[in-house]
C-alpha positions in Angstrom: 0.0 0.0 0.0 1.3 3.2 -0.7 0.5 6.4 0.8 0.3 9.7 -1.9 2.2 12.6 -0.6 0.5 16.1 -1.4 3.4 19.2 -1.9 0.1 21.9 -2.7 0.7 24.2 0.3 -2.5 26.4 -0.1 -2.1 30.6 -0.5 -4.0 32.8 0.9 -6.1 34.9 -1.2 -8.3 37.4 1.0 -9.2 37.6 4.3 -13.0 38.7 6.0 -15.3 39.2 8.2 -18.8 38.6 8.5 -21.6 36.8 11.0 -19.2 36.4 13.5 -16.8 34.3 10.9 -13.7 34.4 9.9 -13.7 33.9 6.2 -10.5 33.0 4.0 -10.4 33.1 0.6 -7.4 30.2 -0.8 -5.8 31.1 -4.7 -7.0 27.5 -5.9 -11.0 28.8 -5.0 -11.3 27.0 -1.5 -13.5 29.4 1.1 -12.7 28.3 4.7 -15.1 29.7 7.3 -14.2 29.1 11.1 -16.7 31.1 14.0 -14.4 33.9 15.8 -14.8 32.3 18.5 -11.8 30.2 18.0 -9.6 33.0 18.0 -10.6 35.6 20.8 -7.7 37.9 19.8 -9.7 38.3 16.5 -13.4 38.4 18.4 -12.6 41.1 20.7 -10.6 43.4 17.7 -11.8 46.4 16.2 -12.8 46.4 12.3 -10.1 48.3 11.7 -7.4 46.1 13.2 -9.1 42.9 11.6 -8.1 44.6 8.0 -4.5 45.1 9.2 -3.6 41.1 8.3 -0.7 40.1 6.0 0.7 36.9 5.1 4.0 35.5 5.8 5.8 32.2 4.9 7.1 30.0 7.9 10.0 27.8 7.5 8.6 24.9 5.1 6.5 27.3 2.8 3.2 27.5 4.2 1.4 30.5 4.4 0.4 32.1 8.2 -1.5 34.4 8.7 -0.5 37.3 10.9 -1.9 40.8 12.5 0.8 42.3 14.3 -1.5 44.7 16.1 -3.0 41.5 17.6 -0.1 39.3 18.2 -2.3 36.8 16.6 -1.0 34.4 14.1 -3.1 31.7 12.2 -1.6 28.8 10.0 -3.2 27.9 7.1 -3.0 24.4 7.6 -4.6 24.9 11.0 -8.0 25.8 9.8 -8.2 23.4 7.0 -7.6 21.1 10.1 -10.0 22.3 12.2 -7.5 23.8 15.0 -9.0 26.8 17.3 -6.6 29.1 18.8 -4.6 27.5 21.9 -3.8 30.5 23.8 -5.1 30.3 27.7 -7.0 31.9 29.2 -4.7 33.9 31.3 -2.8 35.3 28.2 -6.3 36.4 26.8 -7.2 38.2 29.8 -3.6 40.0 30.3 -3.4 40.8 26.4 -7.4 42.2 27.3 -6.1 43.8 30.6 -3.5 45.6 27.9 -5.5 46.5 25.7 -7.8 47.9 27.6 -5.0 50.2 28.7 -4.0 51.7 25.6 
């Protein structure tokens, strides 16, 4: 049995917002939607600092996702798998605390 090795590293295309959703847009026509909810960074931003997202490739090619103003970064390959945000809950409620500040 053999085991077929896929090399495709998806590309982001655009990112949104809508209905609570995080919306992205891949160059070969995929739409992944995933509920805000799994990144709170993202929930509790402004509109404005939701737009402010560019991509960046890591080490091996694949496409992340990154808002500095958040400190929040999102792998592709984590939401085609499914993967919510793994910050705790203490780091969300210092980086809230902070923000709250400014």
């Amino acid at each position: 049995m053999s085991i077929a090795t896929i090399e495709i590293q998806p590309r982001v295309e655009v990112v949104e917002f809508a209905d609570g959703m995080l919306s992205v847009r891949l160059v070969d026509g995929r739409i992944v939607l995933v509920p805000l909810e799994w990144y709170p960074r993202l929930l509790y931003a402004s509109a404005d600092e939701r737009q402010a997202w560019r991509v960046f490739e890591d080490s091996d090619g694949r496409d992340i996702i990154f808002w500095e103003q958040l400190d929040e970064l999102i792998p592709v390959i984590a939401l085609l798998a499914g993967v919510p945000s793994r910050e705790s809950r203490r780091s969300l409620e210092q980086w809230l605390a902070s923000k709250g500040a400014q």
